[in-house]
Jmol script that loads the backbone (N, CA, C; Angstrom):
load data "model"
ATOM      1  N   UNK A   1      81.517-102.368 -55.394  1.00  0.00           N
ATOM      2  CA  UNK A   1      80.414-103.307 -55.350  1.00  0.00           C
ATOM      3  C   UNK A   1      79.320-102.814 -56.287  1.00  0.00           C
ATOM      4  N   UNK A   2      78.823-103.438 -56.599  1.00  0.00           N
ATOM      5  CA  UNK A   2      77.272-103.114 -57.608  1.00  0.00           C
ATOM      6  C   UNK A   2      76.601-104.279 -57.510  1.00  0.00           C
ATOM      7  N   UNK A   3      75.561-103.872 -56.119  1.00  0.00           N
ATOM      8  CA  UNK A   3      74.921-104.573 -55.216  1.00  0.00           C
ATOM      9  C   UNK A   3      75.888-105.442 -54.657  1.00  0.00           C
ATOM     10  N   UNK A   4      75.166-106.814 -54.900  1.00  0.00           N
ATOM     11  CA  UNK A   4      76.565-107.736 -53.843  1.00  0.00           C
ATOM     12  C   UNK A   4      77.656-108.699 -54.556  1.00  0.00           C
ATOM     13  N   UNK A   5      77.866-107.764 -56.094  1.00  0.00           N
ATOM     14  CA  UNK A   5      78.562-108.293 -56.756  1.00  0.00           C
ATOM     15  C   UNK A   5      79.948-107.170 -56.785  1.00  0.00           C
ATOM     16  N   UNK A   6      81.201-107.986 -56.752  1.00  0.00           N
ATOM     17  CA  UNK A   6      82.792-107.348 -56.190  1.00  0.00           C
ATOM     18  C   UNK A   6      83.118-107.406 -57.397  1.00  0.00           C
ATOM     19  N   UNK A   7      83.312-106.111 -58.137  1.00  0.00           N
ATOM     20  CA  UNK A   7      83.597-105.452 -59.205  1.00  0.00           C
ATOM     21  C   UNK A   7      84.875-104.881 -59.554  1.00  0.00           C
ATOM     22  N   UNK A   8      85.418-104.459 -58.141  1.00  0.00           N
ATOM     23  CA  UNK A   8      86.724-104.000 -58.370  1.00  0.00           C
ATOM     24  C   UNK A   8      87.799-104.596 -56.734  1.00  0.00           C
ATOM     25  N   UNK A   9      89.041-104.532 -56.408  1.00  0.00           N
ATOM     26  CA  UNK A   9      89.706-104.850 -55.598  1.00  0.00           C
ATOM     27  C   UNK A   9      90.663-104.282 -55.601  1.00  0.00           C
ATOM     28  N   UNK A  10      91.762-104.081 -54.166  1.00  0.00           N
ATOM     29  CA  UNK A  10      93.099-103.878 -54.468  1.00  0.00           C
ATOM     30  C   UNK A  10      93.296-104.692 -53.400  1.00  0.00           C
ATOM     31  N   UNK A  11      94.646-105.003 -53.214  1.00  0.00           N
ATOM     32  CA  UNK A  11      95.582-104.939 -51.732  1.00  0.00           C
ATOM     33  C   UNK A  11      96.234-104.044 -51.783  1.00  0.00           C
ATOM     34  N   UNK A  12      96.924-103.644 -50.597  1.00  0.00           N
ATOM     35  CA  UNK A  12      97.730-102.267 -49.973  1.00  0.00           C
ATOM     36  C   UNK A  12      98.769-103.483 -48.938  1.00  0.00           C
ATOM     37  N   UNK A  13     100.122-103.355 -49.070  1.00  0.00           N
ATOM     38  CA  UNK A  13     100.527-103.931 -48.570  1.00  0.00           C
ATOM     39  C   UNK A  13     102.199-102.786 -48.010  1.00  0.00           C
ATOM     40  N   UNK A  14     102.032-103.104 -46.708  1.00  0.00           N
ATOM     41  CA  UNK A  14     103.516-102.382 -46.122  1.00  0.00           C
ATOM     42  C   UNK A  14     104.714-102.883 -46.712  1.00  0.00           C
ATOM     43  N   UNK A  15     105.499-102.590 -47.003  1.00  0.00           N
ATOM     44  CA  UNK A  15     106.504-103.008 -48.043  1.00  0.00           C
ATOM     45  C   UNK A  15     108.096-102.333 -47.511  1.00  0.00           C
ATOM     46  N   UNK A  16     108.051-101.111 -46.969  1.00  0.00           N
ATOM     47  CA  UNK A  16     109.005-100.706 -46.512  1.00  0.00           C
ATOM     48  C   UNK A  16     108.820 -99.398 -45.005  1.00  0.00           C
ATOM     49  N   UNK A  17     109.876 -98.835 -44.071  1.00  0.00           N
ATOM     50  CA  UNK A  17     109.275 -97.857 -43.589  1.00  0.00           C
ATOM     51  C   UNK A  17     108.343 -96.491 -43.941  1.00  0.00           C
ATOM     52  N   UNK A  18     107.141 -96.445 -43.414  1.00  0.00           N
ATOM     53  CA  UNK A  18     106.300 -95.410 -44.110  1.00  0.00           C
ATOM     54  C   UNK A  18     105.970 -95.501 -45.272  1.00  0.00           C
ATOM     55  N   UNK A  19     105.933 -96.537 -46.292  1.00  0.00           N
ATOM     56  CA  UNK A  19     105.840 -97.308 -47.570  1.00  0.00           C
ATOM     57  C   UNK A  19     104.624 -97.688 -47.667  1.00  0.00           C
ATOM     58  N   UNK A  20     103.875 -97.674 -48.710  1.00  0.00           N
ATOM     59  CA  UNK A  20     102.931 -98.957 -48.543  1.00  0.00           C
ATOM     60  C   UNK A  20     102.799 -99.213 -50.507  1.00  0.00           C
ATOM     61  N   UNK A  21     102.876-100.240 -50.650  1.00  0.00           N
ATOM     62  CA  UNK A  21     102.542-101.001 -52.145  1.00  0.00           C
ATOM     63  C   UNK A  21     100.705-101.410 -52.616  1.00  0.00           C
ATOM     64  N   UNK A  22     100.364-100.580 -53.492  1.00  0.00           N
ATOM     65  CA  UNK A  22      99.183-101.406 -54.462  1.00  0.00           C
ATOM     66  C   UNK A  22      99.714-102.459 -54.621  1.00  0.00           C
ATOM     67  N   UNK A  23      99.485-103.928 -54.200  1.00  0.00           N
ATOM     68  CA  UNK A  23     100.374-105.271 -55.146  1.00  0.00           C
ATOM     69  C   UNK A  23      99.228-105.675 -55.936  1.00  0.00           C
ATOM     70  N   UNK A  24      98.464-105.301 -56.228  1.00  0.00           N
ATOM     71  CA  UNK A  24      96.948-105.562 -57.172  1.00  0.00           C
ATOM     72  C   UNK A  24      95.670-105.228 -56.898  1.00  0.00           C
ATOM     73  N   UNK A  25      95.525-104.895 -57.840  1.00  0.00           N
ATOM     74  CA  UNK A  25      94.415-104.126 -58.168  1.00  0.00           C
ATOM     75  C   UNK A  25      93.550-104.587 -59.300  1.00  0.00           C
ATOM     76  N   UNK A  26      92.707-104.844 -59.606  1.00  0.00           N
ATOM     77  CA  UNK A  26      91.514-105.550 -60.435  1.00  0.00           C
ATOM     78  C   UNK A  26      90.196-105.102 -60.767  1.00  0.00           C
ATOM     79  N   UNK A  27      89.652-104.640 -61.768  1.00  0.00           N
ATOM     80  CA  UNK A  27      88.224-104.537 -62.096  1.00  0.00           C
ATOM     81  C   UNK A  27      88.020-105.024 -63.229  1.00  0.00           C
ATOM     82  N   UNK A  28      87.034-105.755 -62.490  1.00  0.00           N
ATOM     83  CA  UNK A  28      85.944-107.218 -63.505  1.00  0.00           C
ATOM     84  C   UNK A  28      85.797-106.325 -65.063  1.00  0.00           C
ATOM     85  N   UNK A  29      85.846-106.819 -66.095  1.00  0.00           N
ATOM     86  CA  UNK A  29      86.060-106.701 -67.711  1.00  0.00           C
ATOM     87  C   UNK A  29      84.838-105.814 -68.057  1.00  0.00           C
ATOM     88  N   UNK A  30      83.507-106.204 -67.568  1.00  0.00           N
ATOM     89  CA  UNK A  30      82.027-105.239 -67.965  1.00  0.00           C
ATOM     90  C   UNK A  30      82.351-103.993 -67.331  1.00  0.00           C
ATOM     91  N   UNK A  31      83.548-103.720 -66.223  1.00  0.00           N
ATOM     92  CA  UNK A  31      82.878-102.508 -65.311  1.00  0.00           C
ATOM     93  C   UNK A  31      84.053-101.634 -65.653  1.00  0.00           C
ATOM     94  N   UNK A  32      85.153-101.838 -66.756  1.00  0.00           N
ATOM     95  CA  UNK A  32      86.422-101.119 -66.658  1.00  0.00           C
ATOM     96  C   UNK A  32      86.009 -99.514 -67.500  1.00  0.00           C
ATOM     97  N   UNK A  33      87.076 -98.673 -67.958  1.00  0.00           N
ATOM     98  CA  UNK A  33      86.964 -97.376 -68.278  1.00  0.00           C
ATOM     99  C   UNK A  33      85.803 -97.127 -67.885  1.00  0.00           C
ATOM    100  N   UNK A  34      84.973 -97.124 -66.537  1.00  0.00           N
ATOM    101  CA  UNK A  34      83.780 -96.250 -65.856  1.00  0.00           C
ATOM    102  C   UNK A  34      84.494 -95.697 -64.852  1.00  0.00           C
ATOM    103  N   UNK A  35      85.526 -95.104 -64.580  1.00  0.00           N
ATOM    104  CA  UNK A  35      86.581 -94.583 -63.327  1.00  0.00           C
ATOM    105  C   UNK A  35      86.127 -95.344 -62.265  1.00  0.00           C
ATOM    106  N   UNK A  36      85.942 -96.378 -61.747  1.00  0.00           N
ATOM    107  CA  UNK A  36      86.143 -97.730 -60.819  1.00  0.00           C
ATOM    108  C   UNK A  36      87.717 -97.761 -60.449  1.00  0.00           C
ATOM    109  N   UNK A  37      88.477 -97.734 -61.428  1.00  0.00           N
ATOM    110  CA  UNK A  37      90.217 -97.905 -61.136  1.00  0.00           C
ATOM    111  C   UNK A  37      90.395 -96.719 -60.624  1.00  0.00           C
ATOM    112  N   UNK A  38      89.922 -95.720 -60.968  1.00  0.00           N
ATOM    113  CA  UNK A  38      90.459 -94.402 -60.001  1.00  0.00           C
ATOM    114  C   UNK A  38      89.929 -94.336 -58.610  1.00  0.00           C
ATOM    115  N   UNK A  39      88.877 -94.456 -58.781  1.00  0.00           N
ATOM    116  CA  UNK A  39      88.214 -94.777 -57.363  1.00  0.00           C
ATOM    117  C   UNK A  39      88.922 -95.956 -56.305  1.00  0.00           C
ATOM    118  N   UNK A  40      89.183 -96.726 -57.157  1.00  0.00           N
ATOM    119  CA  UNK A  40      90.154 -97.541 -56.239  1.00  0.00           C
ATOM    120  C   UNK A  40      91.691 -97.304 -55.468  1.00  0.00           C
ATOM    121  N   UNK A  41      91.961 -96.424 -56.980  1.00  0.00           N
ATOM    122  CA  UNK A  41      93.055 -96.006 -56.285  1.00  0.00           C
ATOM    123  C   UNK A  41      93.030 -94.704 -55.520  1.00  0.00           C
ATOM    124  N   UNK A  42      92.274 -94.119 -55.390  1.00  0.00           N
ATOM    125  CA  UNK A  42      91.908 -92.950 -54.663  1.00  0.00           C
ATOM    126  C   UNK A  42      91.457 -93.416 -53.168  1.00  0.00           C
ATOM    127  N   UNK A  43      90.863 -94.560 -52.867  1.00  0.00           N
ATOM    128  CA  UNK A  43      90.681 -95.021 -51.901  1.00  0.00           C
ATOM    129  C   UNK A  43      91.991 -95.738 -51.014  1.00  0.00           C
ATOM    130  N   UNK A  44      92.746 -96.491 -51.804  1.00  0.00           N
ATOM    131  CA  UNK A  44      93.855 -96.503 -51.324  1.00  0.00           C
ATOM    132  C   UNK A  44      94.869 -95.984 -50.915  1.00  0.00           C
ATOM    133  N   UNK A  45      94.653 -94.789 -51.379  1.00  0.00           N
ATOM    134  CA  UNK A  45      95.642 -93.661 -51.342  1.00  0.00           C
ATOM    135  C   UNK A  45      95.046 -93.102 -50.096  1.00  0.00           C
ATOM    136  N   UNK A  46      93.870 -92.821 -49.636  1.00  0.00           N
ATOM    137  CA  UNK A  46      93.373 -92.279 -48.174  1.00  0.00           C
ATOM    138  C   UNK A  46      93.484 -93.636 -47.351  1.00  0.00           C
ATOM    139  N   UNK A  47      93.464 -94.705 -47.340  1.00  0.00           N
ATOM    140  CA  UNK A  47      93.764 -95.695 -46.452  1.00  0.00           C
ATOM    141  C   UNK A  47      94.661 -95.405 -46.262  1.00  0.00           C
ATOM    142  N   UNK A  48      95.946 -95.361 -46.991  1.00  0.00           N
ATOM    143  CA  UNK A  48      97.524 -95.079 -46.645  1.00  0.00           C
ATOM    144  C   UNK A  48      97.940 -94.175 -45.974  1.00  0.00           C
ATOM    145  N   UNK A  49      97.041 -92.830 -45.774  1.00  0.00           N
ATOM    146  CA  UNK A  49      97.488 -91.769 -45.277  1.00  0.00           C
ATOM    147  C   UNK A  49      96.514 -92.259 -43.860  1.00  0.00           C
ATOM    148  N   UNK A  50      95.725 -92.552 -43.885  1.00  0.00           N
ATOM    149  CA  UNK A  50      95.038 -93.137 -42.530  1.00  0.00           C
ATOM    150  C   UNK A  50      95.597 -94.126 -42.026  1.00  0.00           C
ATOM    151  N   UNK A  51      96.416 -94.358 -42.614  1.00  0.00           N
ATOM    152  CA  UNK A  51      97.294 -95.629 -41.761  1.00  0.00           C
ATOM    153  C   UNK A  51      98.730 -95.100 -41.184  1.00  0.00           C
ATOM    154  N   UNK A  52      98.920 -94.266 -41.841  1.00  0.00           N
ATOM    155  CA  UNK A  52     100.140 -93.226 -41.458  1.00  0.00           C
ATOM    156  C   UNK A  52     101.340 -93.527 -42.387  1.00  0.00           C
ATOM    157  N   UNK A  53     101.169 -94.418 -44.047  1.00  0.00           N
ATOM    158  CA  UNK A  53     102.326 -94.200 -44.629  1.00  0.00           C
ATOM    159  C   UNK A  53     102.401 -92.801 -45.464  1.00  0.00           C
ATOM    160  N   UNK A  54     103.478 -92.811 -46.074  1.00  0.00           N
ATOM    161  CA  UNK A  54     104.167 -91.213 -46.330  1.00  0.00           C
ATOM    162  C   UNK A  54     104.161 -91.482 -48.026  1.00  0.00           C
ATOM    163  N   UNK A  55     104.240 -92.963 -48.071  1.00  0.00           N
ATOM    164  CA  UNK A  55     104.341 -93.237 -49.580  1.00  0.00           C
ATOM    165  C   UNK A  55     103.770 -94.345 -50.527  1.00  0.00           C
ATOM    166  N   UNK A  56     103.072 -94.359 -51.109  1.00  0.00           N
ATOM    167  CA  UNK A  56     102.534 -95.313 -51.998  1.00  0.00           C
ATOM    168  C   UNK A  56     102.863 -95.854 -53.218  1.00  0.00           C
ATOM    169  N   UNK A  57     103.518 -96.357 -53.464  1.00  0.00           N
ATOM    170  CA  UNK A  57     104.328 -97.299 -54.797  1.00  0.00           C
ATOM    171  C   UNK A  57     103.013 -98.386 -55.833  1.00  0.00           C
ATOM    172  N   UNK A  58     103.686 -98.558 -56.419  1.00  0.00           N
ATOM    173  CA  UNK A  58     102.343 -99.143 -57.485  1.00  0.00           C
ATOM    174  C   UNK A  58     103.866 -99.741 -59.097  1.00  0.00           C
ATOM    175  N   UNK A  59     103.015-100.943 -59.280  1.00  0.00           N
ATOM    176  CA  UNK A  59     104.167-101.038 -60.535  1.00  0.00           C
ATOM    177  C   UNK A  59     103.613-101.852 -61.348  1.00  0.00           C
ATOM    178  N   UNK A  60     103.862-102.228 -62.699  1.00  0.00           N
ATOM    179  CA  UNK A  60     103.101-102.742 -63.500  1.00  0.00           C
ATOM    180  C   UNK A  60     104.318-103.127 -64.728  1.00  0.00           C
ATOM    181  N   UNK A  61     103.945-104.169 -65.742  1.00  0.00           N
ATOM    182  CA  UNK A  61     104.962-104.266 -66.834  1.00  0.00           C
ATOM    183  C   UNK A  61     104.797-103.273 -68.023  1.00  0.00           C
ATOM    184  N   UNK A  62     106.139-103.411 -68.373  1.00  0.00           N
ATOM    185  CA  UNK A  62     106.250-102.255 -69.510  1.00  0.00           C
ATOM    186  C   UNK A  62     105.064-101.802 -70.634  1.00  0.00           C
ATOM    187  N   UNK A  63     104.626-103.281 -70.801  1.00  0.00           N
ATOM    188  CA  UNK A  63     103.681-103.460 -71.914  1.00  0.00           C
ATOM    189  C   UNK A  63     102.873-102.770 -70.970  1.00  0.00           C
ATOM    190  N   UNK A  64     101.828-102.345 -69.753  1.00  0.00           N
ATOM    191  CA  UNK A  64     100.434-102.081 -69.741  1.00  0.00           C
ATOM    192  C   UNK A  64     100.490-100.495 -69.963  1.00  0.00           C
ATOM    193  N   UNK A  65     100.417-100.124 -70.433  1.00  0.00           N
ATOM    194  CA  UNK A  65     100.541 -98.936 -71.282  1.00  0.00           C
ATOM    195  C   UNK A  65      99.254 -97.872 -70.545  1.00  0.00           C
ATOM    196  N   UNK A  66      97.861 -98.760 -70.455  1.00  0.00           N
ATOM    197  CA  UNK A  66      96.930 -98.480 -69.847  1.00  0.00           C
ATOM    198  C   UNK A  66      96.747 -97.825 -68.483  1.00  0.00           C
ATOM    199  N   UNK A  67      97.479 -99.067 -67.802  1.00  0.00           N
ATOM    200  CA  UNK A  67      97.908 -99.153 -66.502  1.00  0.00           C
ATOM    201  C   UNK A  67      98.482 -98.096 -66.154  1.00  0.00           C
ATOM    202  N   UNK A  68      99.633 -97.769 -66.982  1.00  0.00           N
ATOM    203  CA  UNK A  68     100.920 -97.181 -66.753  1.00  0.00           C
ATOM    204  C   UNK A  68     100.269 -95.437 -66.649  1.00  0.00           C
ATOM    205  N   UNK A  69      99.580 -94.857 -67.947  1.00  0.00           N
ATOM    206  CA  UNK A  69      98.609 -93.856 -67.887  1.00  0.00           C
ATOM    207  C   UNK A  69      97.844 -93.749 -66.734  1.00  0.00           C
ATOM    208  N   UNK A  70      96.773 -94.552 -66.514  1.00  0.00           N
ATOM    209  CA  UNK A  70      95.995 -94.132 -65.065  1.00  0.00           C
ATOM    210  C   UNK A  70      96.594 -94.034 -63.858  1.00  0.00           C
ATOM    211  N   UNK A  71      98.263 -94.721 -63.418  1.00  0.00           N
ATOM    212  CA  UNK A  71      98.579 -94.584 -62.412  1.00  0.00           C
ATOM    213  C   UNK A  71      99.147 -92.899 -62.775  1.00  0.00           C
ATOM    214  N   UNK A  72      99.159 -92.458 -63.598  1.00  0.00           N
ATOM    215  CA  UNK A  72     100.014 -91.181 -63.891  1.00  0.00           C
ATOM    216  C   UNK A  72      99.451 -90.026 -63.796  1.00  0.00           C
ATOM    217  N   UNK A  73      97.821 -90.458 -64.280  1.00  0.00           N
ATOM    218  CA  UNK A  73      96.782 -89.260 -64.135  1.00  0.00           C
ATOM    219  C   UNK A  73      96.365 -89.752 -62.497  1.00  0.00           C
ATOM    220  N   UNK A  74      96.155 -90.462 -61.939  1.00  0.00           N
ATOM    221  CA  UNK A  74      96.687 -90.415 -60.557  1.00  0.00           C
ATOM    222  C   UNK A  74      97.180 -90.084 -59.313  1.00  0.00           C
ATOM    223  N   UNK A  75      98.436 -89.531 -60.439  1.00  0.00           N
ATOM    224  CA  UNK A  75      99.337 -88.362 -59.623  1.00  0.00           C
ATOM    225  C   UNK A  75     100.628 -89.263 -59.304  1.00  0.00           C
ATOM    226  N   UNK A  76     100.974 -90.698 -59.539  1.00  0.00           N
ATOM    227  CA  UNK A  76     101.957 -91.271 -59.679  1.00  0.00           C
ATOM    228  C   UNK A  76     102.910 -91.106 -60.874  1.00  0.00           C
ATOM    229  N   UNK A  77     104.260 -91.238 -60.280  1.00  0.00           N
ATOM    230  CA  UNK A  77     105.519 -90.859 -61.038  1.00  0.00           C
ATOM    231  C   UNK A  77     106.282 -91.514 -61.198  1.00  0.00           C
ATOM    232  N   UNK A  78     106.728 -92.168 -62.587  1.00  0.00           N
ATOM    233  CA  UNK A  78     107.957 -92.952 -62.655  1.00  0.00           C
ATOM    234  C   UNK A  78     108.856 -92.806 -61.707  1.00  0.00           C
ATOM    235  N   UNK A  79     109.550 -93.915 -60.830  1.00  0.00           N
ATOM    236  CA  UNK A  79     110.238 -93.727 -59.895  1.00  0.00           C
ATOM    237  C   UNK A  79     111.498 -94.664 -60.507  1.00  0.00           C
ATOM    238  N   UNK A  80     111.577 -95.738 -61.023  1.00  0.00           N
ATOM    239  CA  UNK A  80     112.726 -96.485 -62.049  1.00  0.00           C
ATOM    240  C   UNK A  80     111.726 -97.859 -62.336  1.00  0.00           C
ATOM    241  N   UNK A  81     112.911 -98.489 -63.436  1.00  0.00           N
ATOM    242  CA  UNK A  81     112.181 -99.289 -64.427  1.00  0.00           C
ATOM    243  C   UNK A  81     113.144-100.562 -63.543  1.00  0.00           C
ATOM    244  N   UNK A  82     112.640-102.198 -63.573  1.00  0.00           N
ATOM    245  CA  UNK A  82     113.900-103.121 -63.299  1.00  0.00           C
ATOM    246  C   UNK A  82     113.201-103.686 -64.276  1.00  0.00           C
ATOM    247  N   UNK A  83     114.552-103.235 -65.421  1.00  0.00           N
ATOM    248  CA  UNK A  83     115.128-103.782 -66.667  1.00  0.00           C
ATOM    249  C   UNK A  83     114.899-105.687 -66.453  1.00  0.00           C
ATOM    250  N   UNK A  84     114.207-106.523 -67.371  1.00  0.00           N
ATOM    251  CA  UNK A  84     114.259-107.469 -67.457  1.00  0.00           C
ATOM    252  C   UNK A  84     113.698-108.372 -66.549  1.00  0.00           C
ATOM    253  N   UNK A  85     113.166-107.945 -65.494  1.00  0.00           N
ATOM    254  CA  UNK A  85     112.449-108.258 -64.398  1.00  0.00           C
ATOM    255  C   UNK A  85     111.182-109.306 -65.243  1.00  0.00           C
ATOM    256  N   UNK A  86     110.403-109.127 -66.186  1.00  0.00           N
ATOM    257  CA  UNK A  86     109.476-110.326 -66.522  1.00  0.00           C
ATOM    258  C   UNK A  86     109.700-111.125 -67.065  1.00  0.00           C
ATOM    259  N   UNK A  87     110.851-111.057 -67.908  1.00  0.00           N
ATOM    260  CA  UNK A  87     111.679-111.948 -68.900  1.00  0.00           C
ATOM    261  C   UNK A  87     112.974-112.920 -67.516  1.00  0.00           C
ATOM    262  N   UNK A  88     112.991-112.251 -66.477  1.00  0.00           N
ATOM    263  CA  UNK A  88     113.555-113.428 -66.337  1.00  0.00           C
ATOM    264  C   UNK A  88     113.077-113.991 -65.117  1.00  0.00           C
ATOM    265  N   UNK A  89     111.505-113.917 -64.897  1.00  0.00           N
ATOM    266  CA  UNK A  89     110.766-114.708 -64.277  1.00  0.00           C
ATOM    267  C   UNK A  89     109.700-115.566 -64.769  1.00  0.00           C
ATOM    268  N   UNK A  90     109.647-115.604 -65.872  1.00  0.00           N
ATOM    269  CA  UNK A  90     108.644-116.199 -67.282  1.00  0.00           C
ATOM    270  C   UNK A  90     109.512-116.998 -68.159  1.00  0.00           C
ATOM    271  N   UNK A  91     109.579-118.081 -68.766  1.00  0.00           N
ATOM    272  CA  UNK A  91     110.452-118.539 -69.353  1.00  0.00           C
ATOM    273  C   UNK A  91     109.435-118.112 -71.706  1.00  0.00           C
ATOM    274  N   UNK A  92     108.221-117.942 -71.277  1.00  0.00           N
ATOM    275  CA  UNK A  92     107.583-118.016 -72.289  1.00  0.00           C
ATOM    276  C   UNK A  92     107.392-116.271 -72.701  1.00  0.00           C
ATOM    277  N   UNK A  93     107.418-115.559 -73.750  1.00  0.00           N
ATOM    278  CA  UNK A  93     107.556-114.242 -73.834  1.00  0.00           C
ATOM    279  C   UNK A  93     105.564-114.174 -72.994  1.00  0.00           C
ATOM    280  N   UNK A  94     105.475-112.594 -72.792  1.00  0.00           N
ATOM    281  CA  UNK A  94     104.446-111.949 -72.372  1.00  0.00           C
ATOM    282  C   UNK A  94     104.159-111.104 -73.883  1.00  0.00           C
ATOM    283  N   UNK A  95     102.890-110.629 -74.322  1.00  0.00           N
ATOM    284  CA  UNK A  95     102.990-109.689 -74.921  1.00  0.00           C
ATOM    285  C   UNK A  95     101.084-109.149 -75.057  1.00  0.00           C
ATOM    286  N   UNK A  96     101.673-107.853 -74.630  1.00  0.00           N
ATOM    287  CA  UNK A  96     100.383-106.872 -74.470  1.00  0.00           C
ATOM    288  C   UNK A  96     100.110-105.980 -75.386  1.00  0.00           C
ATOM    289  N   UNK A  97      99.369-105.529 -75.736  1.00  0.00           N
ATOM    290  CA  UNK A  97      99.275-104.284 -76.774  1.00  0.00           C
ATOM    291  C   UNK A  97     100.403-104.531 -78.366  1.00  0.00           C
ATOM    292  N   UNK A  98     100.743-105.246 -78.150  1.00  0.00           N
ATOM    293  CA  UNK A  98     101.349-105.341 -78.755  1.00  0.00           C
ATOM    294  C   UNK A  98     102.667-105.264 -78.475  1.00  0.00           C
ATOM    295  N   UNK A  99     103.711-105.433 -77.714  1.00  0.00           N
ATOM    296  CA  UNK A  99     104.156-105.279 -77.427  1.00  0.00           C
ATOM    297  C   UNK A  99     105.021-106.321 -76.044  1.00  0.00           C
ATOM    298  N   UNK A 100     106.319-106.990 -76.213  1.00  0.00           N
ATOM    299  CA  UNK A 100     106.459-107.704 -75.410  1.00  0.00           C
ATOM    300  C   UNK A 100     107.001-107.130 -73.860  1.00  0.00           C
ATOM    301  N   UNK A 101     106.598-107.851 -72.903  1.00  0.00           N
ATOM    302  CA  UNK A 101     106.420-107.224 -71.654  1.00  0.00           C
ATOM    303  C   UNK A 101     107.572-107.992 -71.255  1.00  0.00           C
ATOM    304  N   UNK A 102     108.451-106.920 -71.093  1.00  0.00           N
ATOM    305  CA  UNK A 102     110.175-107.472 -70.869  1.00  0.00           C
ATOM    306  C   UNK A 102     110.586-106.656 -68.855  1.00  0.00           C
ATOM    307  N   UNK A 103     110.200-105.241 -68.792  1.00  0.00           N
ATOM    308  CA  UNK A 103     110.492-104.507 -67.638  1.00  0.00           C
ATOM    309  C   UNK A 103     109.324-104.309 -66.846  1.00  0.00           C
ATOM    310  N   UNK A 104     109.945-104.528 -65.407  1.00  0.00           N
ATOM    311  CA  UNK A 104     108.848-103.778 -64.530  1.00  0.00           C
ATOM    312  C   UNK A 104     108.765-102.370 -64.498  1.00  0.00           C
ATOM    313  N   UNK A 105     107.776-101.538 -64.282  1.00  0.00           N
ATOM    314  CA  UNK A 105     108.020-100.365 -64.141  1.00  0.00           C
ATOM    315  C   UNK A 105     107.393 -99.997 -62.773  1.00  0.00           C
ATOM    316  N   UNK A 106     108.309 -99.191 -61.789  1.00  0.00           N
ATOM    317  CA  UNK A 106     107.631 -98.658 -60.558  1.00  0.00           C
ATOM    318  C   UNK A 106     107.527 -97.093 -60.603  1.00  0.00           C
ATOM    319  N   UNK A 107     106.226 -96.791 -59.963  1.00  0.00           N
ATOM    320  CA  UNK A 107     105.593 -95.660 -59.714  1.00  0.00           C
ATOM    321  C   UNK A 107     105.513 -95.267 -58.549  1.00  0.00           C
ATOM    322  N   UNK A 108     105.786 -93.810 -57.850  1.00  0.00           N
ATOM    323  CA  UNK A 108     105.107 -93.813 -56.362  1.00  0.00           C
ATOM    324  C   UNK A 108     104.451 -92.360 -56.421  1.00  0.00           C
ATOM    325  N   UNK A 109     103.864 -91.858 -55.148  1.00  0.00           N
ATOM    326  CA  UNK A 109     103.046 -90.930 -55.214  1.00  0.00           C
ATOM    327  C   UNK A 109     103.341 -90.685 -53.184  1.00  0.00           C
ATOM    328  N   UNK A 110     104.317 -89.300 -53.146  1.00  0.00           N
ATOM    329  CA  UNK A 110     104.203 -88.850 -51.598  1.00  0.00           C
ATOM    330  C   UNK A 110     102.622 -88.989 -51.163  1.00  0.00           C
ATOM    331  N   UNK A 111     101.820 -88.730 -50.047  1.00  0.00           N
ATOM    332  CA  UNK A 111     101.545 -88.821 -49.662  1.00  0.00           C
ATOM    333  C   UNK A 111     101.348 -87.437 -48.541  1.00  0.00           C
TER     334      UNK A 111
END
end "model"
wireframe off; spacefill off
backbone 0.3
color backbone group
């Protein structure tokens, strides 16, 4: 928050036993690279353990390159890629950085 304006967000969602998923996460365009995203995910990461999961997953497409870095300095770890996963839920290409956004990539972090 910065005052009563919502700057950043996630959900935390149970996903499997002792599991729990980031399914999104967001900070507004003026407030990004000020560590807001770490803070977010640092907060989520103590919700999870206060909630009693063991594991936290997080995933993003190939292209966010960005993404893919901060979940890593994080302390999240490539866990596997599903090959083709945006390409064959998009009929129109994606492309980020340059780069077309073809795989999901998942991350998790024990707990």
């Amino acid at each position: 928050m910065d005052g009563e304006k919502i700057v950043g967000e996630y959900i935390l969602l149970h996903t499997r036993p002792f599991t729990a998923e980031i399914v999104n996460i967001a900070v507004a365009a003026p407030y990004r690279n000020h560590g807001i995203g770490k803070m977010l995910i640092g907060h989520a990461k103590d919700q999870a353990r206060v909630d009693g999961f063991r594991i936290l997953t997080i995933a993003t497409g190939n292209c966010g390159i960005g993404q893919i870095a901060l979940y890593q300095k994080c302390g999240f770890t490539i866990t596997h890629i599903d090959y083709d996963y945006i390409t064959r839920l998009y009929p129109q290409p994606i492309i980020e950085n340059g780069i077309e956004c073809r795989d999901m990539v998942h991350l998790s972090i024990y707990l």
